[in-house]
mmCIF file as Biopython writes it, N, C-alpha, C and O atoms, coordinates in Angstrom:
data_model
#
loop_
_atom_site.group_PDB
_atom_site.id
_atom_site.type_symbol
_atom_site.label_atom_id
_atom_site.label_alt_id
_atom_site.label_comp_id
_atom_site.label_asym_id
_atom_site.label_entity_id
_atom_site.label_seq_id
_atom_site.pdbx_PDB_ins_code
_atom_site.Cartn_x
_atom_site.Cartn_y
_atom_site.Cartn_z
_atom_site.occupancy
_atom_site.B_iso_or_equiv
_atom_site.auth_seq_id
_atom_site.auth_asym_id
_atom_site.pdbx_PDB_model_num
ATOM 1   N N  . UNK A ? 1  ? -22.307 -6.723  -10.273 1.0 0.0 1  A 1 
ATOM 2   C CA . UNK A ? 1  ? -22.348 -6.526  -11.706 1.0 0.0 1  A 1 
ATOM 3   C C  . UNK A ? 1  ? -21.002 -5.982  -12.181 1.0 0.0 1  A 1 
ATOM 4   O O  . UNK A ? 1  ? -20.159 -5.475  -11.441 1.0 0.0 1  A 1 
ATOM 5   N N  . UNK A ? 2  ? -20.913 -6.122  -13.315 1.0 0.0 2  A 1 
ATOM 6   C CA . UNK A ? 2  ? -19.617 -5.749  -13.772 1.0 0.0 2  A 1 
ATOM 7   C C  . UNK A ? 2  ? -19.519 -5.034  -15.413 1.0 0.0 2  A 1 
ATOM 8   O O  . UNK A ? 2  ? -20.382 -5.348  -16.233 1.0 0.0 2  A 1 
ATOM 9   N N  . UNK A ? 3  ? -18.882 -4.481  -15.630 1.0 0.0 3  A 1 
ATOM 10  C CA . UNK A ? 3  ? -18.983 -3.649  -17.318 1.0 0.0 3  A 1 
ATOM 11  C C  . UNK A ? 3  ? -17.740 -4.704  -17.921 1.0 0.0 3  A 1 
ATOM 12  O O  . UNK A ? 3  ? -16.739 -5.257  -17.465 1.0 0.0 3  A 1 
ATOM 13  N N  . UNK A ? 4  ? -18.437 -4.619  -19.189 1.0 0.0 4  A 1 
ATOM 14  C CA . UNK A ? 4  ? -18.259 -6.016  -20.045 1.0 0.0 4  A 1 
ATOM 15  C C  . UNK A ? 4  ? -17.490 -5.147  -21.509 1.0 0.0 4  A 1 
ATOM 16  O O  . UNK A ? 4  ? -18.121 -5.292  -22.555 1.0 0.0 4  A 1 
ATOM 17  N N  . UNK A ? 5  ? -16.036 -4.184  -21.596 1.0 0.0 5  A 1 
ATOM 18  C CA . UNK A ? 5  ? -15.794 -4.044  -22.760 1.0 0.0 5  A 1 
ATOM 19  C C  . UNK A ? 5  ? -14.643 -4.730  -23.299 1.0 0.0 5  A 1 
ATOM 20  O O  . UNK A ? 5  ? -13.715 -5.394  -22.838 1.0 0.0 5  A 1 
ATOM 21  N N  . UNK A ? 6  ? -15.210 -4.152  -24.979 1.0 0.0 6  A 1 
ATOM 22  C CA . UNK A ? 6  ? -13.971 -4.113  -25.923 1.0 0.0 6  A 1 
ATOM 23  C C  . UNK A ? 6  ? -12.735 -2.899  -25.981 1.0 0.0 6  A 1 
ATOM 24  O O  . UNK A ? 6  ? -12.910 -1.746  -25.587 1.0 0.0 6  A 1 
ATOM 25  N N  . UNK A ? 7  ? -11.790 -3.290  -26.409 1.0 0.0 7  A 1 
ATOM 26  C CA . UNK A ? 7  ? -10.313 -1.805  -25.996 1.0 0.0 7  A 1 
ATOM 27  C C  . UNK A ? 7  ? -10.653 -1.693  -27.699 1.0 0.0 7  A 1 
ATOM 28  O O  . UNK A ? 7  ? -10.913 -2.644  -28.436 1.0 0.0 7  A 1 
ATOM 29  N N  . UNK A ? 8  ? -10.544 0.186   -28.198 1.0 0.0 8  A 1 
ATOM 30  C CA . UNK A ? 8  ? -11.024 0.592   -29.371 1.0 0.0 8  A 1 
ATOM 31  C C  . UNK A ? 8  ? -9.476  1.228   -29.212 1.0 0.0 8  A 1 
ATOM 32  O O  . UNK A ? 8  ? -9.105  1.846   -28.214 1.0 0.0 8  A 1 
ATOM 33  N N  . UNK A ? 9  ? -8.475  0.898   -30.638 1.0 0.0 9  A 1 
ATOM 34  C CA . UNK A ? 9  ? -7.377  0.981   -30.122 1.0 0.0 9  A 1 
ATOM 35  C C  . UNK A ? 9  ? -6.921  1.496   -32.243 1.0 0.0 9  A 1 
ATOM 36  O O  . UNK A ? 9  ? -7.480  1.146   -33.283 1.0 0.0 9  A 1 
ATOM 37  N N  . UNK A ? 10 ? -5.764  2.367   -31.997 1.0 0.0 10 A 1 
ATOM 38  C CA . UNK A ? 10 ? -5.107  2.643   -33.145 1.0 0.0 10 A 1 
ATOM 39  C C  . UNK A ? 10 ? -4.041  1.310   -33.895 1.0 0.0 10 A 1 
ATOM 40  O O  . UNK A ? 10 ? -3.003  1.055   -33.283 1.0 0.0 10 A 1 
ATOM 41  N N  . UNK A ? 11 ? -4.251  0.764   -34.789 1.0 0.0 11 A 1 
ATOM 42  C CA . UNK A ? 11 ? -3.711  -0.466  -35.253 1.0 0.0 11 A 1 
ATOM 43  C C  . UNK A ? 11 ? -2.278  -0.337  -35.595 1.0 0.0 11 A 1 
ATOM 44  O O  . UNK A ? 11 ? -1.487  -1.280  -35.637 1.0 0.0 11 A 1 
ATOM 45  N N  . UNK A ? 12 ? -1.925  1.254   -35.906 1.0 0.0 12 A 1 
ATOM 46  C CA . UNK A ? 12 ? -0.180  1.303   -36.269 1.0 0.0 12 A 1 
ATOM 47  C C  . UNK A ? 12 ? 1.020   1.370   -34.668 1.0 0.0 12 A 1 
ATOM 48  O O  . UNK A ? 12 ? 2.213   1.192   -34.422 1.0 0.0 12 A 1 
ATOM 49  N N  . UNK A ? 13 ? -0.320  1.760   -33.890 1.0 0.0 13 A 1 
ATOM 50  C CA . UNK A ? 13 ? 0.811   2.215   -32.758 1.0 0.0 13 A 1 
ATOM 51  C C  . UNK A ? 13 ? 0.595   1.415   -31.445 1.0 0.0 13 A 1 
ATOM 52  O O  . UNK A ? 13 ? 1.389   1.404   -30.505 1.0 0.0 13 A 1 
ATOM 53  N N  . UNK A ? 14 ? -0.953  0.539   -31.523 1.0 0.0 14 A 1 
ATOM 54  C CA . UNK A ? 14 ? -1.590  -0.188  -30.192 1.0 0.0 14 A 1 
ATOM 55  C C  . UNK A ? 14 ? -2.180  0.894   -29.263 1.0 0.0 14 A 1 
ATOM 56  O O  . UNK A ? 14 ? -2.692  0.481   -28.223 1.0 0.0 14 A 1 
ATOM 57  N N  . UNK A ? 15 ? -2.180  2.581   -29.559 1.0 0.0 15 A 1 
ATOM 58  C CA . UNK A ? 15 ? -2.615  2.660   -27.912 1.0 0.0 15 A 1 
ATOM 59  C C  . UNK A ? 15 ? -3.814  2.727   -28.430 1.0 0.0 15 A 1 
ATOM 60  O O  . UNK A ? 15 ? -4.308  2.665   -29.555 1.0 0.0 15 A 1 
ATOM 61  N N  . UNK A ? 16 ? -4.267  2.907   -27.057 1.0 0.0 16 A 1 
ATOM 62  C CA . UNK A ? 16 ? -5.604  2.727   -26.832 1.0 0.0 16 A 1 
ATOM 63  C C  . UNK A ? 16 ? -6.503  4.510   -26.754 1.0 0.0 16 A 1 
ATOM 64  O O  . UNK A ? 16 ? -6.117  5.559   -26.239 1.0 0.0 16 A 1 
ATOM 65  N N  . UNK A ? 17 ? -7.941  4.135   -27.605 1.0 0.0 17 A 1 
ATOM 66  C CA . UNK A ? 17 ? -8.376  5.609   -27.856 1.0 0.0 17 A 1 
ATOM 67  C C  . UNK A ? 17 ? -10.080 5.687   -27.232 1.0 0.0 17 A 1 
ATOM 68  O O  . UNK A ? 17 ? -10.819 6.665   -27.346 1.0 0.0 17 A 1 
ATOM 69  N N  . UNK A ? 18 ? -10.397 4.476   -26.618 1.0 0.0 18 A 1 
ATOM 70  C CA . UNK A ? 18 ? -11.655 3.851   -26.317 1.0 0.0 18 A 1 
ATOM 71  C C  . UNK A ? 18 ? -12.068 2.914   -25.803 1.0 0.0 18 A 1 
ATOM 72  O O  . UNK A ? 18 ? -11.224 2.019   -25.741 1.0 0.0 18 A 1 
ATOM 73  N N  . UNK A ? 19 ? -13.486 2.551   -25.169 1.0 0.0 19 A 1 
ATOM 74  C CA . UNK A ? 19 ? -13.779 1.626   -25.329 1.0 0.0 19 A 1 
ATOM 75  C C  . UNK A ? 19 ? -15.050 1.348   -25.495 1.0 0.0 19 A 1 
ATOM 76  O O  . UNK A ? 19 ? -15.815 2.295   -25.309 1.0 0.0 19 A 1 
ATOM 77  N N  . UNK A ? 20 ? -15.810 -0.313  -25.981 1.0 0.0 20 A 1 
ATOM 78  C CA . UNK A ? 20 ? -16.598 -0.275  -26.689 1.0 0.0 20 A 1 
ATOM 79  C C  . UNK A ? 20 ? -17.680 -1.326  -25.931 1.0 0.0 20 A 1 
ATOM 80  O O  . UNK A ? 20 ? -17.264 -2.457  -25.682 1.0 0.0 20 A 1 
ATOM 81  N N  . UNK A ? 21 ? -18.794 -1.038  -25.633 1.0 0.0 21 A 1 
ATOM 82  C CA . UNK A ? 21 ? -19.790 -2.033  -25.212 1.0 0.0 21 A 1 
ATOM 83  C C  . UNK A ? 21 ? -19.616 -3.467  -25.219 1.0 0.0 21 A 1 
ATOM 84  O O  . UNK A ? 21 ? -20.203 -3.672  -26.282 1.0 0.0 21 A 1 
ATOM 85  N N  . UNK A ? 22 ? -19.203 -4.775  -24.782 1.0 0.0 22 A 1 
ATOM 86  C CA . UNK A ? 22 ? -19.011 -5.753  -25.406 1.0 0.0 22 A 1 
ATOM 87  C C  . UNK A ? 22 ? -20.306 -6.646  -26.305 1.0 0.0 22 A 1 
ATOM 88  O O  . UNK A ? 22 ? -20.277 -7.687  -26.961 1.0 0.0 22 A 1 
ATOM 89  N N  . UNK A ? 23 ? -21.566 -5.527  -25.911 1.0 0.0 23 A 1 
ATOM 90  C CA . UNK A ? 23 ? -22.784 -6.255  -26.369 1.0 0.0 23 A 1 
ATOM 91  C C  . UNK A ? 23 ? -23.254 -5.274  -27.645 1.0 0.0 23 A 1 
ATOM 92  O O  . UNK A ? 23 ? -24.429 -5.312  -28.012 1.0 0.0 23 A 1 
ATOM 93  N N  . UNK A ? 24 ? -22.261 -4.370  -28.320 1.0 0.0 24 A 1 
ATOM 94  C CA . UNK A ? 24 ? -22.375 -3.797  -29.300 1.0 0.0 24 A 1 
ATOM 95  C C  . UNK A ? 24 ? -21.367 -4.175  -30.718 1.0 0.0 24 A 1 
ATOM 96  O O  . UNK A ? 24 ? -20.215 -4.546  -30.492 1.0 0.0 24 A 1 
ATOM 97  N N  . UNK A ? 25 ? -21.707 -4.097  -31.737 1.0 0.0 25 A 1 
ATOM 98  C CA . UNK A ? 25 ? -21.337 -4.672  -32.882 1.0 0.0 25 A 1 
ATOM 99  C C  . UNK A ? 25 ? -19.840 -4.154  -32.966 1.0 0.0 25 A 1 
ATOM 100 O O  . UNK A ? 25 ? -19.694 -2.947  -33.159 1.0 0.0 25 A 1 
ATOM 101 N N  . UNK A ? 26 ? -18.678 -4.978  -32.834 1.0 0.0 26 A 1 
ATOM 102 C CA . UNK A ? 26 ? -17.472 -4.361  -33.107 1.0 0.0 26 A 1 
ATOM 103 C C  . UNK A ? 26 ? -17.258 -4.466  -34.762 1.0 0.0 26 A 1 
ATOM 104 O O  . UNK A ? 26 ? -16.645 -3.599  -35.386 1.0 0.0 26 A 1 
ATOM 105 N N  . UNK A ? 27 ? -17.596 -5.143  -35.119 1.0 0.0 27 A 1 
ATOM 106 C CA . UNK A ? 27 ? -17.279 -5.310  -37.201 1.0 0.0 27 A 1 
ATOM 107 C C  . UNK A ? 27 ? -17.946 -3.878  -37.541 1.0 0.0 27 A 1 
ATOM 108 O O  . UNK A ? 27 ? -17.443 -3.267  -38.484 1.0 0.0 27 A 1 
ATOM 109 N N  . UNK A ? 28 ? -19.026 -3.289  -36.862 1.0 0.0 28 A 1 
ATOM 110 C CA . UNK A ? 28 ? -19.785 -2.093  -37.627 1.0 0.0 28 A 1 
ATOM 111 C C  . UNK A ? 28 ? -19.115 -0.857  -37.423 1.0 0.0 28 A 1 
ATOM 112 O O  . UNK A ? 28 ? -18.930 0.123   -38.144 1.0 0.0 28 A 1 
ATOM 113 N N  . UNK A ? 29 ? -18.755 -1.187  -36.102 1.0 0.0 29 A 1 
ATOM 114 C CA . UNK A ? 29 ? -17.915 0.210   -35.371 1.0 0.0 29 A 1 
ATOM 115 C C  . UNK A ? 29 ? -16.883 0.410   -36.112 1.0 0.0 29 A 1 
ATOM 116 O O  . UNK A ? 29 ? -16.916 1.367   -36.886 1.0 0.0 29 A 1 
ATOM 117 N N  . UNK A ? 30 ? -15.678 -0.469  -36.057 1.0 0.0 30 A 1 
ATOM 118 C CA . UNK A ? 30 ? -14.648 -1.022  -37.035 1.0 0.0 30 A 1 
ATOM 119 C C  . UNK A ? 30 ? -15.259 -0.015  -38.841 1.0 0.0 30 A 1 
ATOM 120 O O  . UNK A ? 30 ? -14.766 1.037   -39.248 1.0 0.0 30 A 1 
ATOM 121 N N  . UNK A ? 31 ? -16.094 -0.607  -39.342 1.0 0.0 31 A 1 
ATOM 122 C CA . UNK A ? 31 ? -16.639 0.354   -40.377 1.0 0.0 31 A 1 
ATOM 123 C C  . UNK A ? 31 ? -16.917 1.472   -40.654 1.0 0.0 31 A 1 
ATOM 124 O O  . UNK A ? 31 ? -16.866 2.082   -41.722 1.0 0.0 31 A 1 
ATOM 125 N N  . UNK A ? 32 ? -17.302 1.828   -39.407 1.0 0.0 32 A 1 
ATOM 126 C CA . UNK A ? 32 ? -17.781 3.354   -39.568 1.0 0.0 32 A 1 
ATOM 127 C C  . UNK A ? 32 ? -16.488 3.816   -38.875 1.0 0.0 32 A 1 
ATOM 128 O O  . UNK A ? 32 ? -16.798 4.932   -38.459 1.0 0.0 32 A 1 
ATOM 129 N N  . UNK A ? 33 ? -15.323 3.606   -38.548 1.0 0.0 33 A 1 
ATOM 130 C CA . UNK A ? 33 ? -14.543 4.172   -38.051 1.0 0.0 33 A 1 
ATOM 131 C C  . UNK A ? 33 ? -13.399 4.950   -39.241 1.0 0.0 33 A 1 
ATOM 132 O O  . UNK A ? 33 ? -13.304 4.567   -40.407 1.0 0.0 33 A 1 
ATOM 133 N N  . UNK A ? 34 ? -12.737 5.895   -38.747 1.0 0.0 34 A 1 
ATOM 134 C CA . UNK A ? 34 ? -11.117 5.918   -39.939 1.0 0.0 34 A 1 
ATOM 135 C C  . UNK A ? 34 ? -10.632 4.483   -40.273 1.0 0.0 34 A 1 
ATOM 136 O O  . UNK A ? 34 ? -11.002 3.396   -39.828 1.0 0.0 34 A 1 
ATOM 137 N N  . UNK A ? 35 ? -10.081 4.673   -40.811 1.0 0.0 35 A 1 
ATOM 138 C CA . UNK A ? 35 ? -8.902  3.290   -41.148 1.0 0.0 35 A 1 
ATOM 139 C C  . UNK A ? 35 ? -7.809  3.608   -40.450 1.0 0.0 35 A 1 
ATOM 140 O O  . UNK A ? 35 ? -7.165  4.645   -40.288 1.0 0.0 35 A 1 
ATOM 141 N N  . UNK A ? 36 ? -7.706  2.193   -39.958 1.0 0.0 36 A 1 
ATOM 142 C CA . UNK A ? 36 ? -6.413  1.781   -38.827 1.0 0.0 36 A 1 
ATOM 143 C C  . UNK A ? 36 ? -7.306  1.477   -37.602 1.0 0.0 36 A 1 
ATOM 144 O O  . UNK A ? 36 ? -6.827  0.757   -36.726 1.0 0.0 36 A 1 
ATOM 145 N N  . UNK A ? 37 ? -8.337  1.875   -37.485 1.0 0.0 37 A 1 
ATOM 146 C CA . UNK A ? 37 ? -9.155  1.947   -36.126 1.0 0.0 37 A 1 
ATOM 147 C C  . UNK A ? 37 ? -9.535  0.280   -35.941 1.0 0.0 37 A 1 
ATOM 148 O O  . UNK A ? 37 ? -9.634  -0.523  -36.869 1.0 0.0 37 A 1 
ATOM 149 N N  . UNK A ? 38 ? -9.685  0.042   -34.747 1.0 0.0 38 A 1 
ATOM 150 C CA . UNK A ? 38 ? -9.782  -1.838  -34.607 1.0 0.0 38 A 1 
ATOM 151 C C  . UNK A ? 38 ? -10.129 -1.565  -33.182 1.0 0.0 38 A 1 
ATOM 152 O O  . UNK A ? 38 ? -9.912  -0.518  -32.573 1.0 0.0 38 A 1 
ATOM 153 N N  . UNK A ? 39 ? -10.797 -2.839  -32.657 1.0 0.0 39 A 1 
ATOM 154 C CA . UNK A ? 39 ? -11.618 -2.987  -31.681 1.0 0.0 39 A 1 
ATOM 155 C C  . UNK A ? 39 ? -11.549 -4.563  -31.896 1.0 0.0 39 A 1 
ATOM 156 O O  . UNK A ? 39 ? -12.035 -5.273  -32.776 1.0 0.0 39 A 1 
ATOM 157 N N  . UNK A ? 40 ? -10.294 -5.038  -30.094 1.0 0.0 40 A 1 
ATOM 158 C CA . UNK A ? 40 ? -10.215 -6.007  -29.989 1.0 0.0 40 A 1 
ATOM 159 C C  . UNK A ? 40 ? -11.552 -6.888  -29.455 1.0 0.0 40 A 1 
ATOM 160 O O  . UNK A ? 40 ? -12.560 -6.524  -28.849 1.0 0.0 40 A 1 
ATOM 161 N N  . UNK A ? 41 ? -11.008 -8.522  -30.066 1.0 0.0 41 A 1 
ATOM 162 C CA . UNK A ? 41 ? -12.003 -9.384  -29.386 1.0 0.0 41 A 1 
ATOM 163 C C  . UNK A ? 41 ? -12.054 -9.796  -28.283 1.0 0.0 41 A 1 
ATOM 164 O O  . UNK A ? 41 ? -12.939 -10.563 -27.906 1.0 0.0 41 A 1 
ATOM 165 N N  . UNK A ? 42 ? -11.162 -9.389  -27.588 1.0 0.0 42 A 1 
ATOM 166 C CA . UNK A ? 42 ? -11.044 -9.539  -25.906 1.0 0.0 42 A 1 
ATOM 167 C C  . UNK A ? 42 ? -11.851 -8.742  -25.235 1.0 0.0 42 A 1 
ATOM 168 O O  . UNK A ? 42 ? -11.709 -7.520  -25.272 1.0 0.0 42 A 1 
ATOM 169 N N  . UNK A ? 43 ? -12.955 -9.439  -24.422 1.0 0.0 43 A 1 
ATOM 170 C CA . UNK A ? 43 ? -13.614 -8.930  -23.420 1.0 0.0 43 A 1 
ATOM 171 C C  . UNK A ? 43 ? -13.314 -8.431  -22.475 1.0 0.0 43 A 1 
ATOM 172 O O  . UNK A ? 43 ? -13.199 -9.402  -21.728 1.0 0.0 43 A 1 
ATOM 173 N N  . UNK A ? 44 ? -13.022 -7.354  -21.751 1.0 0.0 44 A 1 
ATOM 174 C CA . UNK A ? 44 ? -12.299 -7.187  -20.355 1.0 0.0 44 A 1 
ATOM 175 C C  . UNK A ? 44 ? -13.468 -6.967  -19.988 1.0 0.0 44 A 1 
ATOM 176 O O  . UNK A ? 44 ? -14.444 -6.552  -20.612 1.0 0.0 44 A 1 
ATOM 177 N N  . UNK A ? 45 ? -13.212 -7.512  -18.065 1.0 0.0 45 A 1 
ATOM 178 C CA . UNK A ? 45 ? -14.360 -6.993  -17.227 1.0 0.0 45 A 1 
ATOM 179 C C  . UNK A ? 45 ? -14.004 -5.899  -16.027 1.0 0.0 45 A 1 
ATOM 180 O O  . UNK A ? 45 ? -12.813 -5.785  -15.736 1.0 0.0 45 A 1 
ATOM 181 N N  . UNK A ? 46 ? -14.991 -5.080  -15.308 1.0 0.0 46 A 1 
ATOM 182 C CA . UNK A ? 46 ? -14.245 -4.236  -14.443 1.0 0.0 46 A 1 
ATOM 183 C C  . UNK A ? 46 ? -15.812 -3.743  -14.365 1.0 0.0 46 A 1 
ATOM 184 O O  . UNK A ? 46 ? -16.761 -3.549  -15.125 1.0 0.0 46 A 1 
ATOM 185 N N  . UNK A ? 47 ? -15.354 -3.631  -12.404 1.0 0.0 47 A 1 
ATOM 186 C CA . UNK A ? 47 ? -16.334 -3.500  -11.567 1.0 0.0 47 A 1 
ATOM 187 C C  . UNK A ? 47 ? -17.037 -2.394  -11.973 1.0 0.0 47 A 1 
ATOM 188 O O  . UNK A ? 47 ? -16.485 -1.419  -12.482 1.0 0.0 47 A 1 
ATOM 189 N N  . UNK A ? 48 ? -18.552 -2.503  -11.729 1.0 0.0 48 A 1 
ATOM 190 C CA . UNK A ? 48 ? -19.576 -0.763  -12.296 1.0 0.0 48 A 1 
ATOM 191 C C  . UNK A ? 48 ? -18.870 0.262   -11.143 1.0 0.0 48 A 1 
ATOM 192 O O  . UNK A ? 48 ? -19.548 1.279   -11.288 1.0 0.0 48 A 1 
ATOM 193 N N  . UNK A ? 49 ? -18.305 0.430   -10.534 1.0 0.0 49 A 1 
ATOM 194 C CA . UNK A ? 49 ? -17.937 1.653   -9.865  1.0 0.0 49 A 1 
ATOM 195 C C  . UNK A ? 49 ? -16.887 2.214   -9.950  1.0 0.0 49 A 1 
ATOM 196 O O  . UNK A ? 49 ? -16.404 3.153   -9.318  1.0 0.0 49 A 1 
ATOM 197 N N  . UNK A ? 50 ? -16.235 1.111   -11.433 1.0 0.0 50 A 1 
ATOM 198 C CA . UNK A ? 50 ? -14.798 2.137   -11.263 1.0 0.0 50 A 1 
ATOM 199 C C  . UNK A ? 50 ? -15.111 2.544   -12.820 1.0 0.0 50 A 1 
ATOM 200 O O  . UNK A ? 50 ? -15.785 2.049   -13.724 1.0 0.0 50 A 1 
ATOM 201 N N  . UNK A ? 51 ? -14.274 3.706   -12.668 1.0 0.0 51 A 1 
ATOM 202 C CA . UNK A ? 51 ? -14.343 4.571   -14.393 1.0 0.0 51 A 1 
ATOM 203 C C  . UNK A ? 51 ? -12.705 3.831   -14.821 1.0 0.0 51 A 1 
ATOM 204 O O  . UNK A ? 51 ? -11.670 3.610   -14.192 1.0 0.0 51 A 1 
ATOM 205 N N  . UNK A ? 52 ? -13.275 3.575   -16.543 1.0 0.0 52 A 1 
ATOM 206 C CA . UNK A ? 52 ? -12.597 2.740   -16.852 1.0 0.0 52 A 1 
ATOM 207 C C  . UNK A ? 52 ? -11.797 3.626   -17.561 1.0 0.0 52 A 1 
ATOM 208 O O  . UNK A ? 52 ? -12.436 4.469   -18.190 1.0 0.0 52 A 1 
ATOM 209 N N  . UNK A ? 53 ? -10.333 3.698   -17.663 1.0 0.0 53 A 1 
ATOM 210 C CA . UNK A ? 53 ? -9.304  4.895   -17.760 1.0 0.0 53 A 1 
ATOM 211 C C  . UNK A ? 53 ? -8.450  3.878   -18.963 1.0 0.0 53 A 1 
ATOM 212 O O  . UNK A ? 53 ? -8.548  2.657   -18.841 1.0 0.0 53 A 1 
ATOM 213 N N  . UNK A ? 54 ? -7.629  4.462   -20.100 1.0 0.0 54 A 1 
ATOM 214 C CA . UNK A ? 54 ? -7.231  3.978   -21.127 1.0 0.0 54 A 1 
ATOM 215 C C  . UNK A ? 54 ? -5.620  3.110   -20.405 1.0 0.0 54 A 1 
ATOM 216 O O  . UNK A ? 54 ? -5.043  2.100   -20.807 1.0 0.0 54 A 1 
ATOM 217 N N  . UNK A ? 55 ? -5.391  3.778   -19.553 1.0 0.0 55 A 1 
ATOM 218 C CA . UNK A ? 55 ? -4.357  3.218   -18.711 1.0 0.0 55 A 1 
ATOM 219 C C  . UNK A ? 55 ? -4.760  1.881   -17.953 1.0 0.0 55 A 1 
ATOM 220 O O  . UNK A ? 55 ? -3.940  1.406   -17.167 1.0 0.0 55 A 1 
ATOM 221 N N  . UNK A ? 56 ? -5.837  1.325   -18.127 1.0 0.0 56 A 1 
ATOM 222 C CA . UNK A ? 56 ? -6.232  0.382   -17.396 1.0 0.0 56 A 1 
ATOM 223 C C  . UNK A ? 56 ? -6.254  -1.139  -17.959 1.0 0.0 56 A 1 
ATOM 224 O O  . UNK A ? 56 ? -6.591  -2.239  -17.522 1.0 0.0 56 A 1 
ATOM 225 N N  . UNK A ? 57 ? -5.598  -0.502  -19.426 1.0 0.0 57 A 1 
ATOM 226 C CA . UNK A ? 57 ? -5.814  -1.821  -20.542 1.0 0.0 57 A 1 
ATOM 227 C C  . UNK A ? 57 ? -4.437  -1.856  -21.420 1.0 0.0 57 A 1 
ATOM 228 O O  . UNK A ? 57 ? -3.624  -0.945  -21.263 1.0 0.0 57 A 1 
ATOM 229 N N  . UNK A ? 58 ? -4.301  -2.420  -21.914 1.0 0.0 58 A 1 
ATOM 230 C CA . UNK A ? 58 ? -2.939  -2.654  -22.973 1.0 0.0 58 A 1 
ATOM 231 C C  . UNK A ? 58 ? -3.528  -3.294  -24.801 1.0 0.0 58 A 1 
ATOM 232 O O  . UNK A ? 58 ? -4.587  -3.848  -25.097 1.0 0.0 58 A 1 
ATOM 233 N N  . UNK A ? 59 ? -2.926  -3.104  -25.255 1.0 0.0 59 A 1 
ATOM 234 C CA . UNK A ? 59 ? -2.922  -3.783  -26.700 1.0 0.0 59 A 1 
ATOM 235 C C  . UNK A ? 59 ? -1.481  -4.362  -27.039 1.0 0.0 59 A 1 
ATOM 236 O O  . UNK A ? 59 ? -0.525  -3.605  -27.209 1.0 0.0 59 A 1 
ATOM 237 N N  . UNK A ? 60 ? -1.372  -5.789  -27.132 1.0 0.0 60 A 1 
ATOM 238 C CA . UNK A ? 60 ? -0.442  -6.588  -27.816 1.0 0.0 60 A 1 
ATOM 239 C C  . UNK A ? 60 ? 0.208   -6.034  -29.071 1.0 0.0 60 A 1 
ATOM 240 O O  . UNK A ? 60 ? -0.465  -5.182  -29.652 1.0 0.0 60 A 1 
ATOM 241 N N  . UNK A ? 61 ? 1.314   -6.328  -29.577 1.0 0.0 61 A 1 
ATOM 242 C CA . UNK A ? 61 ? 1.318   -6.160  -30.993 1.0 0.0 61 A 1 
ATOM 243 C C  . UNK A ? 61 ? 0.875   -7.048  -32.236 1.0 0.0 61 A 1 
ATOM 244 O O  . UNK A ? 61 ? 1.122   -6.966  -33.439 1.0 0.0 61 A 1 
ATOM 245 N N  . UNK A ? 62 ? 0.054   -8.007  -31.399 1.0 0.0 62 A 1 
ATOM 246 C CA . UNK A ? 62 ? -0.586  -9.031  -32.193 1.0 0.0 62 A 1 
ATOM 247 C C  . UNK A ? 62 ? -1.937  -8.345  -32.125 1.0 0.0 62 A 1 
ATOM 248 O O  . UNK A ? 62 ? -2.628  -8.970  -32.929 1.0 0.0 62 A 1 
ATOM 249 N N  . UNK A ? 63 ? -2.778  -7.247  -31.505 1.0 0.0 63 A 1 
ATOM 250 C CA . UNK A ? 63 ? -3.970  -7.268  -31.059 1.0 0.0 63 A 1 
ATOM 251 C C  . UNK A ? 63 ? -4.549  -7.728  -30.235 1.0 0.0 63 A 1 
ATOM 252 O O  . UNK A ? 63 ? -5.764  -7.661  -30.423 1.0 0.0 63 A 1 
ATOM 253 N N  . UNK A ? 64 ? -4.120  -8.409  -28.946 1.0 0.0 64 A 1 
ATOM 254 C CA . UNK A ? 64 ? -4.821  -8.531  -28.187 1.0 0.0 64 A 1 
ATOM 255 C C  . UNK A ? 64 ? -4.790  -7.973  -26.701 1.0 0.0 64 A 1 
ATOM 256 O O  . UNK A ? 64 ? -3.799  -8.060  -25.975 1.0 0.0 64 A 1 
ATOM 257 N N  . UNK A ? 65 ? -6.057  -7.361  -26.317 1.0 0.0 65 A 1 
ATOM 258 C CA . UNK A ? 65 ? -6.031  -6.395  -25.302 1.0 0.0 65 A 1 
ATOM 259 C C  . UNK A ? 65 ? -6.265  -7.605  -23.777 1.0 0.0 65 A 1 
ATOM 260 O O  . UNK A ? 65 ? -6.980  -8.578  -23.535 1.0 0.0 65 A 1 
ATOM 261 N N  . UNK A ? 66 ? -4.946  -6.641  -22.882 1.0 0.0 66 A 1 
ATOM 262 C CA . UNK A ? 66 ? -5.294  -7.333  -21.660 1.0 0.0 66 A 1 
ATOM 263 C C  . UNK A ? 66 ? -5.590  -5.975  -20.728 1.0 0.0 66 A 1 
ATOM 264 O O  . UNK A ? 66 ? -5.426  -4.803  -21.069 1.0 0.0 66 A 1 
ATOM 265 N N  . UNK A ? 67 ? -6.151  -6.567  -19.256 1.0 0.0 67 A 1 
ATOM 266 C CA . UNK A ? 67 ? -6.190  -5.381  -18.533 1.0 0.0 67 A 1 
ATOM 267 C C  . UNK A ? 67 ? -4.826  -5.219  -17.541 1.0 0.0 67 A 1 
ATOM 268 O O  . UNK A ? 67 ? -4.502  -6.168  -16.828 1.0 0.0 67 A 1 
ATOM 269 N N  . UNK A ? 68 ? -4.119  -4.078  -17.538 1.0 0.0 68 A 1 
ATOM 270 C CA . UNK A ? 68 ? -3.186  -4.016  -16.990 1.0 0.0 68 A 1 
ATOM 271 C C  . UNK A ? 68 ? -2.876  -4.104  -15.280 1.0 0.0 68 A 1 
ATOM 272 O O  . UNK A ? 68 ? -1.725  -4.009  -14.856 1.0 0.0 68 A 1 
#
């Protein structure tokens, strides 16, 4: 099995402050968040036994998150 997220990331600067269920609503989160807050559409996957560390992912300056 594997954990299925989204990178919950600051939009002026790219880093990264989170991450987000991929089977949970990112448009709502996105809403209820501050402004600037964004939550890419890239799915990353990563094994259930490892803890998933903000260093483990990147944000583009286009928005799109890879895993590093």
């Amino acid at each position: 099995m594997t954990q299925e997220l989204k990178v919950v990331y600051k939009d002026s600067d790219k880093s990264i402050i989170g991450f987000l269920g991929a089977d949970l609503n990112a448009e709502e989160h996105e809403a209820m968040s501050p402004e600037g807050i964004k939550v890419s559409s890239e799915v990353l996957s990563f094994d259930d036994d490892v803890i998933v560390m903000p260093e483990m992912a990147q944000v583009s300056a286009e928005g799109v998150a890879t895993k590093t």
